[in-house]
KEGU-161574 format. One line per 8 residues: number of its first residue (from 1); their letters; for each residue x, y, z of C-alpha. Coordinates in steps of 0.2 Angstrom, whole numbers, plus 5000, padded with zeros to 4 digits. Layout:
BEGIN
NUM = A = X Y Z | ...
END
This chain:
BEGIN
1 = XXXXXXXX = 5405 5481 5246 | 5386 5476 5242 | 5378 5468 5258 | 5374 5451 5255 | 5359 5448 5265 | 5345 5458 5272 | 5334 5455 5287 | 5316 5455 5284
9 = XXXXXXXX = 5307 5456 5301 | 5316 5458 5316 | 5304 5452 5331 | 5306 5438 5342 | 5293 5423 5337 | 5288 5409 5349 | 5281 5391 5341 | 5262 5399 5341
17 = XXXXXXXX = 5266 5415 5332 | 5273 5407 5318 | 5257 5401 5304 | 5259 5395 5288 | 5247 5395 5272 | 5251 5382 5261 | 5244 5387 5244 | 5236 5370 5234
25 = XXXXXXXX = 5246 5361 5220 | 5264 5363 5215 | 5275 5376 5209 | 5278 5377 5191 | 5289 5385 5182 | 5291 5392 5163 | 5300 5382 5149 | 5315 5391 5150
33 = XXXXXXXX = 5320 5392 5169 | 5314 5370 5168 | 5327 5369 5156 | 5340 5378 5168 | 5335 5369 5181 | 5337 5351 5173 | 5356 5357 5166 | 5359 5363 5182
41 = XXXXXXXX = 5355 5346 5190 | 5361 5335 5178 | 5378 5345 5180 | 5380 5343 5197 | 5374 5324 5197 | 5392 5320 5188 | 5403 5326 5205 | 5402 5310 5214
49 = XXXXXXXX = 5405 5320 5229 | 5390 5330 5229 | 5377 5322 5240 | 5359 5328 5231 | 5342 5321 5237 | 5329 5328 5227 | 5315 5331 5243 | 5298 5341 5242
57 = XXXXXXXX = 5303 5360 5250 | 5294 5375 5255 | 5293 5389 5240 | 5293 5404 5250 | 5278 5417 5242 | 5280 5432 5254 | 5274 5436 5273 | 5264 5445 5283
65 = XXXXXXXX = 5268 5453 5301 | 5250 5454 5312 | 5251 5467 5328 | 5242 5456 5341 | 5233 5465 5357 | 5242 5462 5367 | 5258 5470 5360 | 5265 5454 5351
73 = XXXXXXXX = 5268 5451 5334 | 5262 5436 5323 | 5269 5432 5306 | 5261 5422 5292 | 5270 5415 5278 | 5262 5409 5259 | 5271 5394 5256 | 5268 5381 5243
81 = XXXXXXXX = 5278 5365 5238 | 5291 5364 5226 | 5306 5354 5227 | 5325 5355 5232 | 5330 5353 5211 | 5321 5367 5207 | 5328 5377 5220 | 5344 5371 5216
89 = XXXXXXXX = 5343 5374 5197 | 5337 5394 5200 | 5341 5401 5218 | 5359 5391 5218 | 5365 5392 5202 | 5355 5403 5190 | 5349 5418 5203 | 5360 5429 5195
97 = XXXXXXXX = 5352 5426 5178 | 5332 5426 5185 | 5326 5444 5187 | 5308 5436 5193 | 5307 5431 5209 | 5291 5421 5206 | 5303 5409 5195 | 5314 5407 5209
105 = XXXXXXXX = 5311 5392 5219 | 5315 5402 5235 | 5316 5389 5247 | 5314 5392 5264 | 5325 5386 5277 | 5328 5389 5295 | 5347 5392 5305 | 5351 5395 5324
113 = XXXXXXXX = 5363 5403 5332 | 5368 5388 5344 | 5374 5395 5360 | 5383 5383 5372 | 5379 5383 5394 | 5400 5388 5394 | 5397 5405 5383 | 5403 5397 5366
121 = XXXXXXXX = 5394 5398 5347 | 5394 5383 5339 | 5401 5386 5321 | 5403 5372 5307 | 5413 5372 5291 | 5400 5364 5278 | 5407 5350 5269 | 5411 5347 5252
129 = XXXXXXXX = 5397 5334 5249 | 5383 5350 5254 | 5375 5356 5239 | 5374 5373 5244 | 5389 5383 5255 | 5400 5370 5251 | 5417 5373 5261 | 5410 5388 5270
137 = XXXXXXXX = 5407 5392 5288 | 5388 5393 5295 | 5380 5392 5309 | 5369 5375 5311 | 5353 5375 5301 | 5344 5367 5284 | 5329 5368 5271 | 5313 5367 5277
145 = XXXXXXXX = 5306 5349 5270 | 5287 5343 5267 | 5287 5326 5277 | 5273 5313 5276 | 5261 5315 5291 | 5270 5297 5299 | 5288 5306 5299 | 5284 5319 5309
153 = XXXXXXXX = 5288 5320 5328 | 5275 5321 5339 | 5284 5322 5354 | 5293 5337 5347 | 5278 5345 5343 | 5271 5343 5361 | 5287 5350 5369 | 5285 5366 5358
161 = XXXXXXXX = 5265 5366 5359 | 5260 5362 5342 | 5247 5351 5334 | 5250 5337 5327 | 5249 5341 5308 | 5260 5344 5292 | 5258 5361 5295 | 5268 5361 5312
169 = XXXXXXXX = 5284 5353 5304 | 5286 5367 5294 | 5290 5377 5310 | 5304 5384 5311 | 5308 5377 5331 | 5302 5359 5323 | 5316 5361 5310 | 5329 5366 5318
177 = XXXXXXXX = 5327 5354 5331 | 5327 5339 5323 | 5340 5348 5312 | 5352 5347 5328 | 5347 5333 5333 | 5355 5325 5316 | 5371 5336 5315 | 5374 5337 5332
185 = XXXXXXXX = 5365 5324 5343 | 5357 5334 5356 | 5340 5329 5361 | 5323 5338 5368 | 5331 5341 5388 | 5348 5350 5381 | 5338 5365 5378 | 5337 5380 5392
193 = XXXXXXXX = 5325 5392 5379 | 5323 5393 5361 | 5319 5409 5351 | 5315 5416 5333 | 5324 5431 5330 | 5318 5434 5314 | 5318 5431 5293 | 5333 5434 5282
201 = XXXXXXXX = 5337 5432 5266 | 5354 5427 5259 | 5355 5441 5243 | 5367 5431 5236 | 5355 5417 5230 | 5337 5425 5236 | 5335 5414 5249 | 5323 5416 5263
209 = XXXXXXXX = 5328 5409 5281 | 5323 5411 5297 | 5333 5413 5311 | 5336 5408 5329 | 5344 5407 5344 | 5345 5391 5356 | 5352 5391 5372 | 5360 5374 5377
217 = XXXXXXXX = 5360 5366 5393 | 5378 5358 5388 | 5393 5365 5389 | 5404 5364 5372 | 5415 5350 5378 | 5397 5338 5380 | 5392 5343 5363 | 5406 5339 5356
225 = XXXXXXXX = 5404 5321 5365 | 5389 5318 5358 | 5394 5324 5340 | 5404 5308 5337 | 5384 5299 5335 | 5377 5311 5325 | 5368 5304 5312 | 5372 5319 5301
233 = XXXXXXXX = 5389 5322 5307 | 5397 5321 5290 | 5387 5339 5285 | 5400 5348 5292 | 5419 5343 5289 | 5423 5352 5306 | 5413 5360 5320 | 5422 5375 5331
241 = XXXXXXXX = 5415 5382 5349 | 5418 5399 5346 | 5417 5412 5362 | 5403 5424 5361 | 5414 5438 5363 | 5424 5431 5346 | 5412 5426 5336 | 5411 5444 5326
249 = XXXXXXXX = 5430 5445 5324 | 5428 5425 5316 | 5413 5432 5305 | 5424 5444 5297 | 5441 5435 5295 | 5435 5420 5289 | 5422 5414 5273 | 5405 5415 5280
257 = XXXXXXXX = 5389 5411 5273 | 5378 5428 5270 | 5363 5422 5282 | 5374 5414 5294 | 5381 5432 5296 | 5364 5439 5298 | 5360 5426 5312 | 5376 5431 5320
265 = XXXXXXXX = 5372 5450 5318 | 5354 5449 5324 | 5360 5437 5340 | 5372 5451 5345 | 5358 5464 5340 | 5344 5459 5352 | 5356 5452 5366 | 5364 5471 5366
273 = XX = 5382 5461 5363 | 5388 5473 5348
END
């Protein structure tokens, strides 16, 4: 069976080694792959169902790893705006038909493996109105999104260290913050560490995605308390606790997104869990 992801950099990142390089204007795309994107779009706008916002995203252009001196390594990405139609008309629907990955939209997104103070992986079945890994089961995460300046948190980016800039809510820690915060409502205290563990790419639709794990100061029964004000809490159509020590065995007997697999995997790599 063809793999259906593949890690990209395996290093653990912090907020500061993480830089982005947001190349000026907007992605475009030949006539043919707009015209995919539109029949694409305009299909999926007839399932009433399908809940589509078309928001400005990260296009991801490639990465580079930097050796520091002091034995850490720095990643910088090339990142430049597009938006969440393009990438739905060609990474979601038409990858298998794009052999060029510079008409792709190759959104970048971020996901975490969510790790409870009790021992549990939080693990949610995306629901049918998701455009993307509809029905299947994931660990928590989203597309990286270009806000206006006024949006952005700026007592999330003090916690993590991060100047107050566009720039920083690209971050992956940002994201995925106030990604949890939506789904799941936990807030700034909950957490006992935060880590990158790495970029991934779902092979399936060439999507690139960082990915994290996030230790909880909550136990799965208090997250499960706060989930019933989530904002976002209709993003997953059910949400499991799943023990560390079954979260493999779930992987494999049960329909899993590709880079929610790679999150688990690398999790269990670099805690020596395998």
């Amino acid at each position: 069976m063809p793999a259906s992801y593949r890690i990209i950099y395996e290093t653990l990142l912090s907020p500061q080694d993480i830089e982005f390089e947001l190349i000026p204007n907007k992605k475009t795309y030949p006539r043919e792959i707009k015209e995919l994107i539109s029949a694409a779009w305009n299909m999926a706008k007839l399932d009433p169902e399908l809940n589509l916002f078309n928001g400005k995203v990260l296009a991801y252009l490639g990465s580079t790893p930097q050796m520091m001196p002091e034995g850490t390594t720095k990643l910088r990405l090339q990142v430049q705006e597009t938006d969440y139609k393009s990438f739905f008309g060609t990474n979601v629907k038409n990858a298998h038909q794009i052999y060029e990955s510079e008409q792709l939209a190759n959104a970048l997104a971020v996901c975490a493996v969510v790790e409870t103070l009790d021992a549990t992986i939080v693990i949610g079945n995306r629901s049918k109105a998701v455009a993307e890994g509809s029905e299947l089961w994931h660990v928590p995460g989203g597309t990286i999104e270009i806000p206006k300046l006024a949006d952005v948190d700026a007592e999330i980016l003090h916690k993590l260290g991060l100047p107050h800039c566009i720039k920083s809510a690209f971050n992956p820690f940002y994201v995925m913050i106030k990604e949890l915060s939506e789904e799941l409502n936990i807030g700034l205290d909950d957490y006992l560490s935060l880590a990158c563990l790495g970029l991934g790419e779902n092979l399936e639709m060439k999507k690139p995605e960082f990915l994290c794990h996030f230790r909880l100061r909550l136990t799965a029964a208090e997250v499960r308390s706060r989930m019933v004000d989530a904002i976002d809490a209709a993003e997953h159509s059910q949400i499991l606790f799943v023990p560390i020590e079954d979260c493999q065995d779930f992987v494999q007997t049960h329909p899993f997104t590709p880079i929610g697999t790679a999150a688990i995997e690398l999790y269990m790599n670099t805690l020596g869990l395998r």
